[in-house]
C-alpha positions as CSV (number, residue, x, y, z in Angstrom):
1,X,-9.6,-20.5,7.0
2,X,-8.4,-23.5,9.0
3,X,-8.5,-25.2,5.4
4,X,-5.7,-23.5,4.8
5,X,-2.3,-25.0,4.2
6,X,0.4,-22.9,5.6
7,X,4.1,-23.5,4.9
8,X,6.4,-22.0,7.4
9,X,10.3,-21.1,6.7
10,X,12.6,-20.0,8.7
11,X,12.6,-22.0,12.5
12,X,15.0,-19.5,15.1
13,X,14.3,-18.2,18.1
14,X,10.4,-16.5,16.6
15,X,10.0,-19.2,14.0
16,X,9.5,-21.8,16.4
17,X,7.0,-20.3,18.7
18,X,5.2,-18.9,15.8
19,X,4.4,-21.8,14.1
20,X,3.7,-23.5,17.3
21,X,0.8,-21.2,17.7
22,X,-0.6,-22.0,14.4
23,X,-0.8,-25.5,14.5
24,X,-2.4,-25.5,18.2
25,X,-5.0,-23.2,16.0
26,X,-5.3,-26.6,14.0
27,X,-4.0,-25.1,10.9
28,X,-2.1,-28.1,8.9
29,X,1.2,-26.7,9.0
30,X,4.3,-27.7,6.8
31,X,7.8,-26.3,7.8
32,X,11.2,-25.7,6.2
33,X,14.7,-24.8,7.3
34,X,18.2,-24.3,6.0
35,X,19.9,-26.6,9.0
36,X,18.0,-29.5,9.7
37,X,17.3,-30.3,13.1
38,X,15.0,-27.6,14.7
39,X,11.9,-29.0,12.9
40,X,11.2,-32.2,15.4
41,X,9.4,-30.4,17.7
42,X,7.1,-29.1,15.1
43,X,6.7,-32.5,13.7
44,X,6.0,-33.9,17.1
45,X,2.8,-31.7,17.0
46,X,1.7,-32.3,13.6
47,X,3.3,-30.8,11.7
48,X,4.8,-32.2,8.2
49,X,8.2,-30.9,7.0
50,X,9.6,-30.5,3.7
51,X,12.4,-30.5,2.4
52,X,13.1,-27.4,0.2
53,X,11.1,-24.3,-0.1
54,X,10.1,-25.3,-4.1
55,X,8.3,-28.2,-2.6
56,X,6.7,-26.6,0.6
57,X,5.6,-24.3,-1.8
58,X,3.9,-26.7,-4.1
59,X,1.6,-27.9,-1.2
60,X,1.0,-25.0,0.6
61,X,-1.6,-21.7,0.3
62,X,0.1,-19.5,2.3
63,X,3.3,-19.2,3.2
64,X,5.1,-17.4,5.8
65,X,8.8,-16.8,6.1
66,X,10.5,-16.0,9.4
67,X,14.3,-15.5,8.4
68,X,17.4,-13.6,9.1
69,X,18.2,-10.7,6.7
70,X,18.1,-9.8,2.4
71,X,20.3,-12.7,1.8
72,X,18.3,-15.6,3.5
73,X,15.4,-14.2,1.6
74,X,17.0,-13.7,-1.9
75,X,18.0,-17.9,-1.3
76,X,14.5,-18.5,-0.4
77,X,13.0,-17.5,-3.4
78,X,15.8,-17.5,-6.1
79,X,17.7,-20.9,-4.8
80,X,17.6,-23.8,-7.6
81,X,15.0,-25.2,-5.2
82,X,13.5,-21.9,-3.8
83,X,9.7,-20.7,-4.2
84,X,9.9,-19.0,-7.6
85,X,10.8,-22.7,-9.0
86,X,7.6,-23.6,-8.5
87,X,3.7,-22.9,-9.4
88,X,2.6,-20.1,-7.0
89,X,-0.4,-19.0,-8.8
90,X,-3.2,-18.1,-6.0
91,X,-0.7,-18.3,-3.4
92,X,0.1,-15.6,-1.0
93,X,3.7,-15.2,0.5
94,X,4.1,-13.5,4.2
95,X,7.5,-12.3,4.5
96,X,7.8,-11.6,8.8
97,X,11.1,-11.0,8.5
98,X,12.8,-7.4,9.2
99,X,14.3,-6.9,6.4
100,X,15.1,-4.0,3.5
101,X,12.1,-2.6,1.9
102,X,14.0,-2.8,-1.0
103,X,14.0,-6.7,-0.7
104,X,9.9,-6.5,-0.4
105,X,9.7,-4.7,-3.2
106,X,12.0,-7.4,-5.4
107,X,10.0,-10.1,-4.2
108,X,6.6,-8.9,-4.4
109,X,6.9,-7.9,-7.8
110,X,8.4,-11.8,-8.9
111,X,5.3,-12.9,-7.0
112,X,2.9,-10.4,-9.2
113,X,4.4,-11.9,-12.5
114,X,3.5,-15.4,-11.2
115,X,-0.1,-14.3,-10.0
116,X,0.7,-14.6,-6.4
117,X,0.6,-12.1,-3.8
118,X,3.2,-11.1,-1.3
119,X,3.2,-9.0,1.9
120,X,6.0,-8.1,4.2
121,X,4.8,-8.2,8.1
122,X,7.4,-8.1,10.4
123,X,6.7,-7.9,13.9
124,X,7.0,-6.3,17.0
125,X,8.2,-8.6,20.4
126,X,10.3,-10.6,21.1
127,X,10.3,-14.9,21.8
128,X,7.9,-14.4,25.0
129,X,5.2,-12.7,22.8
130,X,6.0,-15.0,20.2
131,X,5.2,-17.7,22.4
132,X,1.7,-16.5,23.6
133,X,0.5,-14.7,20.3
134,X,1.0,-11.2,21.5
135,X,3.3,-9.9,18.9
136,X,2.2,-6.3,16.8
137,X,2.3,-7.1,13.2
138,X,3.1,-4.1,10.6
139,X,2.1,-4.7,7.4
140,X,2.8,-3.5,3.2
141,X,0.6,-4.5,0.3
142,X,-2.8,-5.1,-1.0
143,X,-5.6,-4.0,1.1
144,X,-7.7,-7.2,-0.6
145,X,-4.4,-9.8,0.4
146,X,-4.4,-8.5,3.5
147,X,-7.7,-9.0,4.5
148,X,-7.4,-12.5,3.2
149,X,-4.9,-13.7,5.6
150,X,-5.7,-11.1,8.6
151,X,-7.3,-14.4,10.3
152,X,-4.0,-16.3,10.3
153,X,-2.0,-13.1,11.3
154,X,-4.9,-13.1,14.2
155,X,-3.1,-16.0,15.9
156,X,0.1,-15.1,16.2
157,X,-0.2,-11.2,17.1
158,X,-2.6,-8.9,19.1
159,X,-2.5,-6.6,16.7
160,X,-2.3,-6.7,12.9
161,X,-2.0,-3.7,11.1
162,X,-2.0,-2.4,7.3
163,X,0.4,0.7,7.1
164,X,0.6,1.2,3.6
165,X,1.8,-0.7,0.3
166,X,4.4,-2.9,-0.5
167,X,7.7,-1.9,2.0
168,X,5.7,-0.3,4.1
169,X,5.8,-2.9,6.8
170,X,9.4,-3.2,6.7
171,X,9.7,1.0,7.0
172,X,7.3,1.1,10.3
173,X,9.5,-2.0,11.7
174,X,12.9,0.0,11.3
175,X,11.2,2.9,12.9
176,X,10.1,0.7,15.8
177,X,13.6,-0.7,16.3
178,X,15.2,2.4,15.8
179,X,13.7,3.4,18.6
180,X,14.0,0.5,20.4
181,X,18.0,1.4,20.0
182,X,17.7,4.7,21.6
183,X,15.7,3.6,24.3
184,X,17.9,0.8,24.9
185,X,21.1,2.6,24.8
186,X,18.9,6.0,26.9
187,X,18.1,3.2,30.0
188,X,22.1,2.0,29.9
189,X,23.4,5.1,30.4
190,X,20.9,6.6,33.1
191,X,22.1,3.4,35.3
192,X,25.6,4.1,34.4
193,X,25.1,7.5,35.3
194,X,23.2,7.0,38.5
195,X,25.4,4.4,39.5
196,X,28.6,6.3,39.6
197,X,27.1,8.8,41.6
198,X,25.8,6.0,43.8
199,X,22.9,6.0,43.3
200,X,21.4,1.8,43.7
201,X,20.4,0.8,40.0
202,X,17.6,-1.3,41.9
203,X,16.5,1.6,43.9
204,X,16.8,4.3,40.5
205,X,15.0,1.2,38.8
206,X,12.1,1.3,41.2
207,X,11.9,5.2,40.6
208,X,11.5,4.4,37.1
209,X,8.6,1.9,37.1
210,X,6.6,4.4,39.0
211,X,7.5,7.6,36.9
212,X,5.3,8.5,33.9
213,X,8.7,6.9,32.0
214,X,8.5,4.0,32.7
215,X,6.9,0.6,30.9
216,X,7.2,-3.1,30.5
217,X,10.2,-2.8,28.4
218,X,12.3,-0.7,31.4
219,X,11.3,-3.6,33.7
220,X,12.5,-6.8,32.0
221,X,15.5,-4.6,30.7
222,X,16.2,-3.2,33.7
223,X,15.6,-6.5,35.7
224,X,18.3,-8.1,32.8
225,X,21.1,-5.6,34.1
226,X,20.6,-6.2,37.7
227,X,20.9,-9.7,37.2
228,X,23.4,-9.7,34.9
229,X,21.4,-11.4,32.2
230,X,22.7,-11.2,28.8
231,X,21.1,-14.2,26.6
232,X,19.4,-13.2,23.9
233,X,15.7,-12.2,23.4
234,X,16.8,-9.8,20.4
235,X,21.0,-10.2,19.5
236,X,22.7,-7.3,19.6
237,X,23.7,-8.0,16.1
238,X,20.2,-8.1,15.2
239,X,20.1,-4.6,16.0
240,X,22.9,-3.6,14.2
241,X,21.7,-4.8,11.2
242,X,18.7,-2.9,11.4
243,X,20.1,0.4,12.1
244,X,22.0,-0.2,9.0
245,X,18.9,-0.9,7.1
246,X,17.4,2.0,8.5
247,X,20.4,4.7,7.6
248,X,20.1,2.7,4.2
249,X,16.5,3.8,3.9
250,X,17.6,7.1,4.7
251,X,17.6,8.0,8.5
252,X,20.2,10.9,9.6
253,X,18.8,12.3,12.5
254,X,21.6,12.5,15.1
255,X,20.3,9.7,17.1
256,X,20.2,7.7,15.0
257,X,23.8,8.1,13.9
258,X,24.9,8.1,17.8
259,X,23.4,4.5,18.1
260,X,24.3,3.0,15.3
261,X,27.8,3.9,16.2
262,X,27.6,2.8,19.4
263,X,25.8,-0.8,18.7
264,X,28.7,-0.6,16.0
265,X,31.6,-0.5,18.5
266,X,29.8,-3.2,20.5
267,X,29.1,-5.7,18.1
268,X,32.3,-7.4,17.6
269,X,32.1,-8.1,21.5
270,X,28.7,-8.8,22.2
271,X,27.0,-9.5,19.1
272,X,25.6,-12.7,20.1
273,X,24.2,-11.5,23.4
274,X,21.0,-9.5,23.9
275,X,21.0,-5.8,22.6
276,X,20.7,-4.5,26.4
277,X,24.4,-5.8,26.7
278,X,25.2,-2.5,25.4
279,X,25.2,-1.7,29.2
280,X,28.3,-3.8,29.5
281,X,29.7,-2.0,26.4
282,X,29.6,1.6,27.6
283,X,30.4,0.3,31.3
């Protein structure tokens, strides 16, 4: 597998890390993004960098996007200089990105008319798993393409896991950060709450890492609000949108509907912080 050339697009916050972790597994690496300027790192270690995704494409096996939402994809691919300009026969896309599984099953059937093979594989973690290869990757598509790549996907997660056919991976993400949501939104309020009947939110905090409830998520959430930490693992924004896909793909329940509306109200004000800034919101 290390003779595999692996074209990366899409360097934020998990891009970076990501491809990092491949090209200390010696894969030869080539990278692309939109705004130029976050690749030097990259470079620095060895990787090349091109300069659109048609050409990162044409020297490239596998390539793996790491991007924002439907629209950065839909440029990717269908730009004057995006993937489907060029030869992809053979090749197999990785979309990581959590996006529609409407937009994974666009794409993967432009890659089946050229003979390539695509799989979405968004992940779960955020830029501290990202930078030690602990991420959970869900994943939609071939069993036979899957297995392929399951090597590469190997190095950047400690698990990766077929779910089901094309979309599939992008359904179990939007579950996952629905619930991520609710639990977010659950742990702000039980400090608000405690707090105003003074109770110490380092002392109900405490409780909470002992009690059957609680997990690593309370404590570096939790440890965020008593230090009044707001930069951003996961944007709050980030979150929005992915309620939204979710409702899109059909969620009602009521909470679900409660926190969208609530990540809703917030966004305009602290969209660019992380999601647990919804603490400040309903304080």
């Amino acid at each position: 597998m290390k003779n595999i050339k692996i074209g990366w697009i899409g360097l934020g916050n998990m891009g970076i890390p990501m491809a990092e972790q491949l090209i200390k597994a010696e894969y030869p690496v080539t990278v692309y993004n939109r705004s130029q300027g976050k690749e030097y790192k990259l470079k620095e270690m060895g990787a090349r960098v091109a300069n659109s995704p048609q050409v990162l494409a044409s020297e490239t096996d596998v390539i793996i996007l790491m991007v924002t939402n439907d629209k950065a994809i839909e440029a990717v691919f269908e730009a004057e200089d995006g993937l489907l300009k060029t030869e992809l026969t053979g090749k197999t896309i990785i979309n990581m990105s959590t996006v529609s599984p409407a937009i994974a099953k666009k794409m993967a059937a432009s890659c089946k008319e050229r003979n390539a093979h695509y799989l979405d594989a968004p992940v779960s973690g955020s830029v501290k798993q990202a930078e030690t290869g602990q991420l959970v990757i869900m994943v939609g598509g071939e069993q036979s393409a899957f297995e392929e790549v399951k090597p590469i996907l190997d190095q950047l997660g400690k698990l990766s896991k077929r779910v089901g056919e094309t979309g599939a991976g992008n359904t179990a993400k939007l579950a996952i950060n629905s619930l991520l949501a609710l639990y977010t939104q659950g742990l702000a309020e039980t400090i608000l709450f405690a707090n105003d009947k003074g109770i110490n939110p380092a002392d109900l905090l405490e409780l909470i890492g002992q009690a059957a409830i609680g997990n690593v998520y309370t404590k570096i959430k939790g440890d965020a609000i008593l230090n009044d930490q707001y930069e951003a693992a996961f944007a709050l924004k980030h979150i929005v949108k992915d309620l939204r896909l979710a409702k899109d793909e059909g969620i009602s329940t009521p909470l679900a509907k409660t926190a969208l509306k609530t990540f809703e109200d917030a966004e305009s004000a602290y969209g660019e912080e992380d999601l647990v800034a919804i603490f400040k919101a309903l304080r």
